[in-house]
Structure formats: C-alpha cells, structure tokens
N, CA, C and O atoms as a DFTB+ gen file, in Angstrom:
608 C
 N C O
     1  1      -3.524      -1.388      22.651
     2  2      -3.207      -1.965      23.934
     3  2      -3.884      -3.330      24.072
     4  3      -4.970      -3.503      23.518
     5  1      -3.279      -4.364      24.814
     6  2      -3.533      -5.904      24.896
     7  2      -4.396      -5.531      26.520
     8  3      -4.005      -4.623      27.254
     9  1      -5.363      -6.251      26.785
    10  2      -5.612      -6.808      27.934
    11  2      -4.932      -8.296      28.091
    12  3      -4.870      -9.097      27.158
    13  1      -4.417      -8.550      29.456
    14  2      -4.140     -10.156      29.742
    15  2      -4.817     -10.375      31.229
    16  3      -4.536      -9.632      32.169
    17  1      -5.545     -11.243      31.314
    18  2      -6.073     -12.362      32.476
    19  2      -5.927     -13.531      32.747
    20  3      -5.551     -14.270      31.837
    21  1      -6.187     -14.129      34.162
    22  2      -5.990     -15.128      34.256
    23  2      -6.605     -15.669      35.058
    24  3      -7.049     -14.905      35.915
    25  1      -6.889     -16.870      35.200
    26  2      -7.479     -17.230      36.832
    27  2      -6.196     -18.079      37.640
    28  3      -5.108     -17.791      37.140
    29  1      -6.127     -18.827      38.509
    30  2      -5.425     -19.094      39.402
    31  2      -4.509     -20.183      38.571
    32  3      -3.345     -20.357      38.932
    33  1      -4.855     -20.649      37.857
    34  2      -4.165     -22.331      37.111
    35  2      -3.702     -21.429      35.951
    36  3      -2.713     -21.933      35.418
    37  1      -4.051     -20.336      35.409
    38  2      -3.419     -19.980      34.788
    39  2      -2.351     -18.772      34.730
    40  3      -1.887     -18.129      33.789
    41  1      -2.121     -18.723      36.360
    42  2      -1.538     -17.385      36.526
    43  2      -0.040     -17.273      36.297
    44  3       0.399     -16.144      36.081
    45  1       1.030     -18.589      36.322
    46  2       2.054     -18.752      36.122
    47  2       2.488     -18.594      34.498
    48  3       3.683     -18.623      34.202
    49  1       1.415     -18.420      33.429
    50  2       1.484     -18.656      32.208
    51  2       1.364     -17.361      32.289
    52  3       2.150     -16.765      31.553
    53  1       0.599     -16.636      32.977
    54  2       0.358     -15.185      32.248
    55  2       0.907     -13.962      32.358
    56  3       0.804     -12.862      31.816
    57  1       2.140     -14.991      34.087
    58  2       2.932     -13.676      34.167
    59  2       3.804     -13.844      33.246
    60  3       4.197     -12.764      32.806
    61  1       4.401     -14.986      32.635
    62  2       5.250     -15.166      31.789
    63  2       5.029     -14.453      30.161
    64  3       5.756     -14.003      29.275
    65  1       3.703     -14.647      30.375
    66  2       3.923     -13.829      29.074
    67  2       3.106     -11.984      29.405
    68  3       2.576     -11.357      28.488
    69  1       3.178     -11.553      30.563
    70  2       3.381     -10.378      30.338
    71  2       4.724      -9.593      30.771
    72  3       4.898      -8.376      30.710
    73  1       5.973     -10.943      31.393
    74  2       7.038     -10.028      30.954
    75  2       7.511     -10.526      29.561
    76  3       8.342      -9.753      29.085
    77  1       7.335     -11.184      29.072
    78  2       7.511     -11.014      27.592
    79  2       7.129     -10.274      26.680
    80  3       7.792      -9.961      25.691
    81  1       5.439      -9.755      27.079
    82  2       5.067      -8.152      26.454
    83  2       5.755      -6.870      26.886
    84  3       5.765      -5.927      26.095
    85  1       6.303      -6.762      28.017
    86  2       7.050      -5.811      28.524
    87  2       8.419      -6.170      28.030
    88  3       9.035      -5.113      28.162
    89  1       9.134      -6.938      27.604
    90  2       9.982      -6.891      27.222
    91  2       9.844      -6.743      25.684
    92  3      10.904      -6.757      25.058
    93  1       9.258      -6.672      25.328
    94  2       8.645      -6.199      23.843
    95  2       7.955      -4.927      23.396
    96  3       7.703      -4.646      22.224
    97  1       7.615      -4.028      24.695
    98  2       6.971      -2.777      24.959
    99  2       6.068      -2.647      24.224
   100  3       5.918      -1.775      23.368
   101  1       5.249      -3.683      24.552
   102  2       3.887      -3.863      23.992
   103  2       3.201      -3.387      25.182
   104  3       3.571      -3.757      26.296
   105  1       2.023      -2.425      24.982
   106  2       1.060      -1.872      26.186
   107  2       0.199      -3.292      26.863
   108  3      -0.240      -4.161      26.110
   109  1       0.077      -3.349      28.033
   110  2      -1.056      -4.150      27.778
   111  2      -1.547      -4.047      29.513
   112  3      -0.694      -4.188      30.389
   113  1      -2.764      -3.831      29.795
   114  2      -3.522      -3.610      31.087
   115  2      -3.534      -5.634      31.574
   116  3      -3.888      -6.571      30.858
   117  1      -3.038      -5.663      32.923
   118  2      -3.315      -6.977      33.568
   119  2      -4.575      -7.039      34.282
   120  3      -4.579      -6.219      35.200
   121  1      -5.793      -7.803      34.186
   122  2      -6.803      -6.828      34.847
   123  2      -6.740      -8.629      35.948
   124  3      -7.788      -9.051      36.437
   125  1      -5.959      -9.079      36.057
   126  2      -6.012     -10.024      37.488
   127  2      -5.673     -11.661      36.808
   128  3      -5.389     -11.684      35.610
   129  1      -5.697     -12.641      37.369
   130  2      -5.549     -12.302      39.179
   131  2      -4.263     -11.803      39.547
   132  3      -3.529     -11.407      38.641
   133  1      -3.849     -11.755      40.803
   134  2      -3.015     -11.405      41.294
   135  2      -1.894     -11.816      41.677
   136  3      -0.821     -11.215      41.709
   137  1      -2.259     -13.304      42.098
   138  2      -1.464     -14.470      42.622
   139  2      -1.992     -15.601      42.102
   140  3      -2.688     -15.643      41.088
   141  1      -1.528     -16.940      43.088
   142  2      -1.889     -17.969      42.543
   143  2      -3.238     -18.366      43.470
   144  3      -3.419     -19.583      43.453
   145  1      -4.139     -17.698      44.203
   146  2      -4.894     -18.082      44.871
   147  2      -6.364     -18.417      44.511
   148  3      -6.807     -17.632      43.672
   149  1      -7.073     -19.184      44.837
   150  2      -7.875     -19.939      43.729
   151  2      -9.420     -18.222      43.537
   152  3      -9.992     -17.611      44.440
   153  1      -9.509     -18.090      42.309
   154  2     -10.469     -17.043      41.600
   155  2     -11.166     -17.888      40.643
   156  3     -10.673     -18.964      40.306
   157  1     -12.383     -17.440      40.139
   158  2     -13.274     -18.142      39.285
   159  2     -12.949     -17.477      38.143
   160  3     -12.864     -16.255      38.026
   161  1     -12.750     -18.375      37.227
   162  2     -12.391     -17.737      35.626
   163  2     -13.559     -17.286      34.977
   164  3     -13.332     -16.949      33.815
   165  1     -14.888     -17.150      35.384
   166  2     -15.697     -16.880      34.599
   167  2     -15.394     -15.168      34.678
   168  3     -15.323     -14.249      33.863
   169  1     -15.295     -15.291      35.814
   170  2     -15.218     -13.664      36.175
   171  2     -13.707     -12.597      35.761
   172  3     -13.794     -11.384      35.947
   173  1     -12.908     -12.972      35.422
   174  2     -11.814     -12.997      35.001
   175  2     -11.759     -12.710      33.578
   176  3     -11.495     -11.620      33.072
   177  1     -12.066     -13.917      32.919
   178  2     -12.512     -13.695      31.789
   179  2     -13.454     -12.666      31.082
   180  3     -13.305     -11.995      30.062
   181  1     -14.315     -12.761      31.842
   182  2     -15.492     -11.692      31.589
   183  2     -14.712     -10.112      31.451
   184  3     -14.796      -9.412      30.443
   185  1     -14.030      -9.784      32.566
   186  2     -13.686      -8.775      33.119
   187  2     -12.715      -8.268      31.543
   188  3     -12.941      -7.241      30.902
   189  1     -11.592      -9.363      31.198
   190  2     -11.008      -8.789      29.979
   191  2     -11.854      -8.489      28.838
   192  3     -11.739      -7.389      28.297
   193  1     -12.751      -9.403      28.380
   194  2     -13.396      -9.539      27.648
   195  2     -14.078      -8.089      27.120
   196  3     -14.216      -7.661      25.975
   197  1     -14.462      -7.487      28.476
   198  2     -15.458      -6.635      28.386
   199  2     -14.493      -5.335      27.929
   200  3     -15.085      -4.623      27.118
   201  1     -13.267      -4.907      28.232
   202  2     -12.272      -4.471      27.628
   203  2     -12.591      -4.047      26.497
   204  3     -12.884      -2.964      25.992
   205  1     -12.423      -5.656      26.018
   206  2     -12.430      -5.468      24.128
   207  2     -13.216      -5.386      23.859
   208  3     -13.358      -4.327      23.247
   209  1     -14.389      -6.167      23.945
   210  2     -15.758      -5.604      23.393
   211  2     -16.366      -4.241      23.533
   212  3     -17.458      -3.955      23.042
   213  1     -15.240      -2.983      24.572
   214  2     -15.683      -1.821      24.594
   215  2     -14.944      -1.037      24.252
   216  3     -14.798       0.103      24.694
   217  1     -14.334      -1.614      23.336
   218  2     -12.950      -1.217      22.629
   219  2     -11.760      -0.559      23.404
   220  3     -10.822      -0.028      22.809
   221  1     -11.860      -0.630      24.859
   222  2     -10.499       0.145      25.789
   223  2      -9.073      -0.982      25.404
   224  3      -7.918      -0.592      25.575
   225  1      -9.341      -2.149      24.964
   226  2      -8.034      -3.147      24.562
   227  2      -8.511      -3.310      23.219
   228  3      -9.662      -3.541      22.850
   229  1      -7.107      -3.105      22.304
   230  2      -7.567      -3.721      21.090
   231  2      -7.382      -5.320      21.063
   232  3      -7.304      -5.741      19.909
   233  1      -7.299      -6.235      21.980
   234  2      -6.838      -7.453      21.852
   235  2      -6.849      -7.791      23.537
   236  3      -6.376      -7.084      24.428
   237  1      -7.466      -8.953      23.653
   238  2      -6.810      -9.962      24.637
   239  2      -6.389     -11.173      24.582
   240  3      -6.695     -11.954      23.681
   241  1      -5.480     -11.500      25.759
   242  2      -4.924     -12.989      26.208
   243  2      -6.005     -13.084      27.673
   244  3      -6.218     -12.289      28.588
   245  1      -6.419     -14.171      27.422
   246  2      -7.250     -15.251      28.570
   247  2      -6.270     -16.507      28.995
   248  3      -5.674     -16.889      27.988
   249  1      -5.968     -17.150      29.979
   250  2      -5.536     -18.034      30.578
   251  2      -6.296     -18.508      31.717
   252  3      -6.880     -17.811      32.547
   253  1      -6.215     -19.939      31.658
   254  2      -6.876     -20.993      32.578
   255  2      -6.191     -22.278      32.643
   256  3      -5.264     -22.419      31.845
   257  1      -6.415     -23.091      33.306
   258  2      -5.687     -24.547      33.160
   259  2      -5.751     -25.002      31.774
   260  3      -4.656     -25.460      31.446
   261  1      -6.777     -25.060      30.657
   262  2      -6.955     -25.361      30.067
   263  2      -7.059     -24.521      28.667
   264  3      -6.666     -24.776      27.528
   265  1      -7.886     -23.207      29.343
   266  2      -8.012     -22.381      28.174
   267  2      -9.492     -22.076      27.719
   268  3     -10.001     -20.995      27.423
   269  1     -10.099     -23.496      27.753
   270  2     -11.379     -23.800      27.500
   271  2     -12.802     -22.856      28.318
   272  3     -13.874     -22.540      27.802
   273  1     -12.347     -22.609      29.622
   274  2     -13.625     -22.151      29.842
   275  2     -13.230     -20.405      30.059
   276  3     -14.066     -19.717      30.645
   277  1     -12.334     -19.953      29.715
   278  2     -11.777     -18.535      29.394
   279  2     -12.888     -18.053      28.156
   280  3     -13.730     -17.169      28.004
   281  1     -12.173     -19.550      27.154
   282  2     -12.737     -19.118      25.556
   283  2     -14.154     -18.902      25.788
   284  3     -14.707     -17.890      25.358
   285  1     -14.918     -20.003      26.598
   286  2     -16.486     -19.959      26.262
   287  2     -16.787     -18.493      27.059
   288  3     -17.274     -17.505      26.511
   289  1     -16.474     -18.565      28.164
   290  2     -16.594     -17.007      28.878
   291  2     -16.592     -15.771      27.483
   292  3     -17.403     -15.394      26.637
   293  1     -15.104     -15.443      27.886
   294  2     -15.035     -14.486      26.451
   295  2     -15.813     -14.388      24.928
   296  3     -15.799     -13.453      24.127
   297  1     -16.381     -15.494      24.854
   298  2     -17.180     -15.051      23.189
   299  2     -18.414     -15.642      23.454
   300  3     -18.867     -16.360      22.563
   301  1     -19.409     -15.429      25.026
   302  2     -20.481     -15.017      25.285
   303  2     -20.842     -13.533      24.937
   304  3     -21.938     -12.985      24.817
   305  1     -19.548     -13.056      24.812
   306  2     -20.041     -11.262      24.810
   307  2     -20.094     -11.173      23.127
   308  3     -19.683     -11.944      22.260
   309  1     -20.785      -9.884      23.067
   310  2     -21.263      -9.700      21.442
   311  2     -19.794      -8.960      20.922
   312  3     -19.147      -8.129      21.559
   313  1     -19.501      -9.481      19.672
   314  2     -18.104      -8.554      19.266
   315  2     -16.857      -9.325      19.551
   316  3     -15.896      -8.962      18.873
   317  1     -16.594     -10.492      20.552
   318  2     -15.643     -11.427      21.072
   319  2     -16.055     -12.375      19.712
   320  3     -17.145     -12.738      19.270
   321  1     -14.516     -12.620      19.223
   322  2     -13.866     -13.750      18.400
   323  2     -12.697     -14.769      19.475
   324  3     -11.619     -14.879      18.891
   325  1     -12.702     -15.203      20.302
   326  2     -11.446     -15.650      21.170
   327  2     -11.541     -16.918      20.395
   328  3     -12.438     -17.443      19.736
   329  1     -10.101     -17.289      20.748
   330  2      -9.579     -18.387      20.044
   331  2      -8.869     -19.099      20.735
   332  3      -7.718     -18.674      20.832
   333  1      -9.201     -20.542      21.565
   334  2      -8.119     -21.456      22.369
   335  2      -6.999     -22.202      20.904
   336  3      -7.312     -22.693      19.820
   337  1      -6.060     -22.032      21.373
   338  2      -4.897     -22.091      20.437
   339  2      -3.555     -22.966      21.079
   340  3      -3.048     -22.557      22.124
   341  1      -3.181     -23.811      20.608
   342  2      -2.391     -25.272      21.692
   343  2      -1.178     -25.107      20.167
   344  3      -0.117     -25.730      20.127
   345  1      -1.543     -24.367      19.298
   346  2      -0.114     -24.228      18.324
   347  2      -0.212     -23.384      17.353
   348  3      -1.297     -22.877      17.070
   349  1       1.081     -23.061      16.594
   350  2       1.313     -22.201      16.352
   351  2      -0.150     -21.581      14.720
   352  3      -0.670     -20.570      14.249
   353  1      -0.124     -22.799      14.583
   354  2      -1.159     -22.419      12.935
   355  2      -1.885     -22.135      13.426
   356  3      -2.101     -20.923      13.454
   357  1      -2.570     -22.841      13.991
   358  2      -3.870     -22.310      14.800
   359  2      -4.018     -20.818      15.213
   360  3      -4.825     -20.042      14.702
   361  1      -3.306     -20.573      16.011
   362  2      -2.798     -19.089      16.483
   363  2      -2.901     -18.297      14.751
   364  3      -3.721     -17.405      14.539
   365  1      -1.861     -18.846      13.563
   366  2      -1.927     -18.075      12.791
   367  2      -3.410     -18.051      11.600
   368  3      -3.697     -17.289      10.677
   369  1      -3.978     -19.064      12.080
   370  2      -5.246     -18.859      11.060
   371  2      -6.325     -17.846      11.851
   372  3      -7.086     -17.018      11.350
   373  1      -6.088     -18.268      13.531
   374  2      -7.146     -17.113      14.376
   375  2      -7.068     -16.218      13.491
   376  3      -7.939     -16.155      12.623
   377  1      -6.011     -15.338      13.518
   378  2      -5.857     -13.834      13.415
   379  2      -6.125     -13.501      11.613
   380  3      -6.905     -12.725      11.060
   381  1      -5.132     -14.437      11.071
   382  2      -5.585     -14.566       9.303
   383  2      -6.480     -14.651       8.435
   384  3      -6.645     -13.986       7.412
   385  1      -7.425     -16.011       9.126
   386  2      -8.835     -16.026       8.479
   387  2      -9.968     -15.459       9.519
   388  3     -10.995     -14.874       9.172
   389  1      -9.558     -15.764      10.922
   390  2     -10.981     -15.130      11.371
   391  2     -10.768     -14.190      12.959
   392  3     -11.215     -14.402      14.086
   393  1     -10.152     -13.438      12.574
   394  2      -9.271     -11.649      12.580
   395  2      -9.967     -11.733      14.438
   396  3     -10.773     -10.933      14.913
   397  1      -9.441     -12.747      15.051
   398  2      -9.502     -13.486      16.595
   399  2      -8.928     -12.184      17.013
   400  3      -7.940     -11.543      16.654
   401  1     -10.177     -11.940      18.178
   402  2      -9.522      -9.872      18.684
   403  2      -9.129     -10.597      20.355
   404  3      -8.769      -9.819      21.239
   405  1      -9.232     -11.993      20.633
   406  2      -8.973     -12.631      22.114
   407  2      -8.324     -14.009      21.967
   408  3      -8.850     -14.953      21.378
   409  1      -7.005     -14.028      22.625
   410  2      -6.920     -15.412      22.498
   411  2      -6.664     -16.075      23.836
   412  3      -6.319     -15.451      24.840
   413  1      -6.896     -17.656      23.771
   414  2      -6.890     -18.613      24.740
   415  2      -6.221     -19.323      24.989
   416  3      -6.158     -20.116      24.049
   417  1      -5.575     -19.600      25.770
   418  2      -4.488     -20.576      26.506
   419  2      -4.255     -21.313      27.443
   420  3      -3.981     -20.748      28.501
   421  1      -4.266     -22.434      27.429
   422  2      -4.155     -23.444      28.594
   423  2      -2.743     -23.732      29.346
   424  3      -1.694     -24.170      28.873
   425  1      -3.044     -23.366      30.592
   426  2      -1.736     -23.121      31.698
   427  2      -1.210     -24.603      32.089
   428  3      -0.080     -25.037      32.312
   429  1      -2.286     -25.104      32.081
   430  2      -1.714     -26.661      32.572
   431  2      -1.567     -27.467      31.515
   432  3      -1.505     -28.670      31.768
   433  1      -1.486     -27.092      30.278
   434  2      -1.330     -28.043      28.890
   435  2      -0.625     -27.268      28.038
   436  3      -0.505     -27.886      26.980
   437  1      -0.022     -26.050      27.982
   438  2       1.356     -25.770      27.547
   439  2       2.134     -25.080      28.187
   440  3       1.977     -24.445      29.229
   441  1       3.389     -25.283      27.229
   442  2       4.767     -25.497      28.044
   443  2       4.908     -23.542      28.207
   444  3       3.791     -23.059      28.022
   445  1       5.353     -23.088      28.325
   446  2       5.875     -21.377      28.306
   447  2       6.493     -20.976      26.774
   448  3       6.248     -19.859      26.316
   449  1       7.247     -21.880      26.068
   450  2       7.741     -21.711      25.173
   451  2       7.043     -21.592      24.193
   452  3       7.134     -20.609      23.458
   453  1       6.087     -22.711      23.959
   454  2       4.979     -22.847      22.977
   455  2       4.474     -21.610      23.093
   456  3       4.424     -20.611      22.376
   457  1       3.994     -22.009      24.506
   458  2       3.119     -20.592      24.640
   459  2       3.393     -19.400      24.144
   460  3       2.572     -18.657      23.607
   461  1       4.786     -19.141      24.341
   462  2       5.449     -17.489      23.806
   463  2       5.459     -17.548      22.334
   464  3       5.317     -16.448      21.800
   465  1       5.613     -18.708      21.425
   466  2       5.578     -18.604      20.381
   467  2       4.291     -18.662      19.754
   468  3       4.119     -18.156      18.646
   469  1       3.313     -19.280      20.422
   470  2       1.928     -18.698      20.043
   471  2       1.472     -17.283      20.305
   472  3       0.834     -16.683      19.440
   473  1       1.767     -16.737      21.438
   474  2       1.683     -15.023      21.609
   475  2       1.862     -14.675      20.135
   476  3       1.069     -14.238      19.302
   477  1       3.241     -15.029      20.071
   478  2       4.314     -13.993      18.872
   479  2       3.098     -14.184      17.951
   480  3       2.129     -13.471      17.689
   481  1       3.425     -15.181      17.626
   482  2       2.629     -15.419      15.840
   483  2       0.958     -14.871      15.760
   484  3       0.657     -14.149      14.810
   485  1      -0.186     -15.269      16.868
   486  2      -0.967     -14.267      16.929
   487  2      -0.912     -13.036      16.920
   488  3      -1.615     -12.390      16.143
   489  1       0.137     -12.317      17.990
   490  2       0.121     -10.584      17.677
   491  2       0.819     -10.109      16.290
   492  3       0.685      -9.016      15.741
   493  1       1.699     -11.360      15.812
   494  2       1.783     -10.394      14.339
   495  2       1.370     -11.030      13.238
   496  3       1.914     -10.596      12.222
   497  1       0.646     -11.857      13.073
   498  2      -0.331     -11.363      11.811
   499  2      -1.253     -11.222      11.804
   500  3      -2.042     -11.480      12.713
   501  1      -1.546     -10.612      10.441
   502  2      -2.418      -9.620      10.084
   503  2      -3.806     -10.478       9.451
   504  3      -3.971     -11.581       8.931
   505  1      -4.588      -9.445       9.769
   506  2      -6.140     -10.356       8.946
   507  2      -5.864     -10.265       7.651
   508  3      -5.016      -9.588       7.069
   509  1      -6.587     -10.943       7.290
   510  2      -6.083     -11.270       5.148
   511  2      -7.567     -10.486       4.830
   512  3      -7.665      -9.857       3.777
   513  1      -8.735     -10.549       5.795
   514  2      -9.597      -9.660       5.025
   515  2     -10.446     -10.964       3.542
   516  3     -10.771     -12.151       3.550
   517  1     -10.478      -9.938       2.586
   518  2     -11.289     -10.449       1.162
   519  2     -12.535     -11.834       1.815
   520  3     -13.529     -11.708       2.531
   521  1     -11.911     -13.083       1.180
   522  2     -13.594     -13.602       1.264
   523  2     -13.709     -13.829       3.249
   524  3     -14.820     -14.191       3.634
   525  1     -12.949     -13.682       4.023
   526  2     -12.751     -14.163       5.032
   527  2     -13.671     -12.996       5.488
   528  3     -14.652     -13.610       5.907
   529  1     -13.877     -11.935       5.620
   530  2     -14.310     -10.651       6.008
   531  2     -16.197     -11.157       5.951
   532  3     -17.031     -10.954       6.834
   533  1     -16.379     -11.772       4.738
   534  2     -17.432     -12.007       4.660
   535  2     -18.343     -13.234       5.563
   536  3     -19.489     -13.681       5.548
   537  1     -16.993     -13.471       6.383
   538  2     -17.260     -14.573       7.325
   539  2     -17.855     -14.157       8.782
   540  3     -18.735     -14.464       9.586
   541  1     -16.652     -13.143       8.554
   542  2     -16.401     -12.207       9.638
   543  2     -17.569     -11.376       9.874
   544  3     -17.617     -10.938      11.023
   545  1     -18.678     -10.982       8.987
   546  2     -19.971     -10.621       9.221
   547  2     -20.591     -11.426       9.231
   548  3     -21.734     -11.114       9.566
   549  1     -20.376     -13.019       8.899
   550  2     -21.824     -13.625       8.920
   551  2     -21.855     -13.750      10.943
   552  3     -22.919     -13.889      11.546
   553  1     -20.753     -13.677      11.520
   554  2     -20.549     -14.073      12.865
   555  2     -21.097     -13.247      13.727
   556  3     -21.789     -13.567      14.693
   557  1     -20.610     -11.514      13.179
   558  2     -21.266     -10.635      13.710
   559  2     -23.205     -10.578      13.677
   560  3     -23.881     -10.425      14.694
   561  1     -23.696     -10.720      12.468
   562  2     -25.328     -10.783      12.024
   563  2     -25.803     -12.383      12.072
   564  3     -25.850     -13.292      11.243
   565  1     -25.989     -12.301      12.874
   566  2     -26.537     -14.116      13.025
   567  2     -27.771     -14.292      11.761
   568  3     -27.889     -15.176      10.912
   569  1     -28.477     -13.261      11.987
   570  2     -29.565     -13.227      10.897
   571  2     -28.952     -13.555       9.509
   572  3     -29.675     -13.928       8.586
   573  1     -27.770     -13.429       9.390
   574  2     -27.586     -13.348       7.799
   575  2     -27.059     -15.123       7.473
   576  3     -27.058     -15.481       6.296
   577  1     -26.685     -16.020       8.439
   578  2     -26.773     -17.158       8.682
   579  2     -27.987     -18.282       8.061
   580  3     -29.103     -18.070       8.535
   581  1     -27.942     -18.911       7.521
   582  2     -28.882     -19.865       7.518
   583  2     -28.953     -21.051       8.449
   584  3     -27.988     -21.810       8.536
   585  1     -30.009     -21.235       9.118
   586  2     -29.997     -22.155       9.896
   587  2     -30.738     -23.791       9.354
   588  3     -31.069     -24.753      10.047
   589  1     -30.784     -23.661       8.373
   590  2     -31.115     -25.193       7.255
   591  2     -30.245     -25.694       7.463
   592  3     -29.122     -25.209       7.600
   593  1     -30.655     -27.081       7.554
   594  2     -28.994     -27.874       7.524
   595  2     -29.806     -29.150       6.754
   596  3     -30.976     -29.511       6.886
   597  1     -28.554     -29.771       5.766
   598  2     -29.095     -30.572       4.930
   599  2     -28.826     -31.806       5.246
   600  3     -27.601     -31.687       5.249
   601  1     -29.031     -33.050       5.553
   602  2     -28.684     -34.166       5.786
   603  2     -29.046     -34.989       4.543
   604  3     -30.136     -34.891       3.980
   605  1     -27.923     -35.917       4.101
   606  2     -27.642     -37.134       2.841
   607  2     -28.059     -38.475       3.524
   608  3     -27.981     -39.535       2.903
C-alpha cells in the first residue's frame, strides 16, 4: 500500500494522482490535506513519512509547491530514502540505484502529465540491488561512512 500527502500548494497534484492510483487499483491511504486550505507541510509530510518508516505503507508520494521541503521533512526520519524528482530518469534511478521507499513532487513546477509519468516509472521499477545495496547500507549505518574528505 502507497501513502500520498500533501500540503495546500500541493493538493491539486495529489488529487490527481490519487485518481490515477485508483484508477490503477493501486491501494494507497491519503493521510491529508483535505482541501486547498493553507496546512504546514512539515506536518503533512511527517505524518506520511511516519507510515513508511513503520512499515504500515510500503511507499510514499509527498507533494508541496515545490517538493523540496516535503523531501527534507520526510528523510529526517530514520529508514526514509525520499526523492524530489522533476523527471522521468530521475524518478527511474530513485527506485533503481537507490531503492527511494518516498517520493517528491513539486505542485507548482510540474505539469500533471509529467507528473503522472513520473508516478508510473517510480512505482514500476524495481531496485537492481548488487553494488547499489551496498550503498543502500552505507545510508542506513552512518558509522560505516567515512567522514575524511580529501582536498587536491
């Protein structure tokens, strides 16, 4: 099951694409807003977020004017990969190389169409896994990170 949210700038984007999940009979919980009346996206965000990070959604969509402060919201939490995504590769490397369990979208900077075709291509592919996986834990274990950085 998908969680989808939104805050107020992004609420016209998100009904659009949850009748496009319903017309696809894809599950997915709307956990707000409601309308177009002005809500703080931190809280919004948070609210899906926490979803996935407690595994009740295997996946969310975040929407905002921009997208941007959905994303930072959502991958404050431990276990959040979200991904602001303005096209389609993008969308397909989230999910391919770095197996993005939230994605991000800006209401006032794309069109509906884009948008639906970024949905698509995020919900169907698949993680590729092999050396990418090993990425995929360094994100989870910060410890296993090096924090040296070399300057020339």
């Amino acid at each position: 099951m998908l969680v989808l949210a939104s805050d107020h700038a992004g609420f016209a984007l998100k009904e659009c694409i949850a009748a496009y999940l319903a017309s696809r009979d894809i599950a997915f919980e709307d956990v707000g807003c409601t309308d177009g009346g002005s809500v703080d996206y931190p809280k919004i965000a948070h609210r899906a977020a926490l979803k996935v990070a407690a595994g009740e959604a295997e996946r969310g969509i975040v929407v905002c004017g921009t997208g941007i402060g959905v994303s930072i919201m959502a991958n404050r939490l431990p276990g959040i990969r979200c991904a602001l995504c303005g096209d389609i590769y993008s969308a397909r490397m989230a999910r391919a190389h770095n197996d993005s369990n939230m994605l991000a979208l800006g209401g006032r900077v794309l069109g509906e169409g884009v948008a639906l075709d970024i949905v698509e291509t995020w919900l169907s592919t698949p993680f590729e896994g092999g050396r990418h996986q090993r990425r995929i834990d360094q994100l989870t274990d910060l410890s296993d990170v090096s924090t040296k950085t070399t300057r020339k």
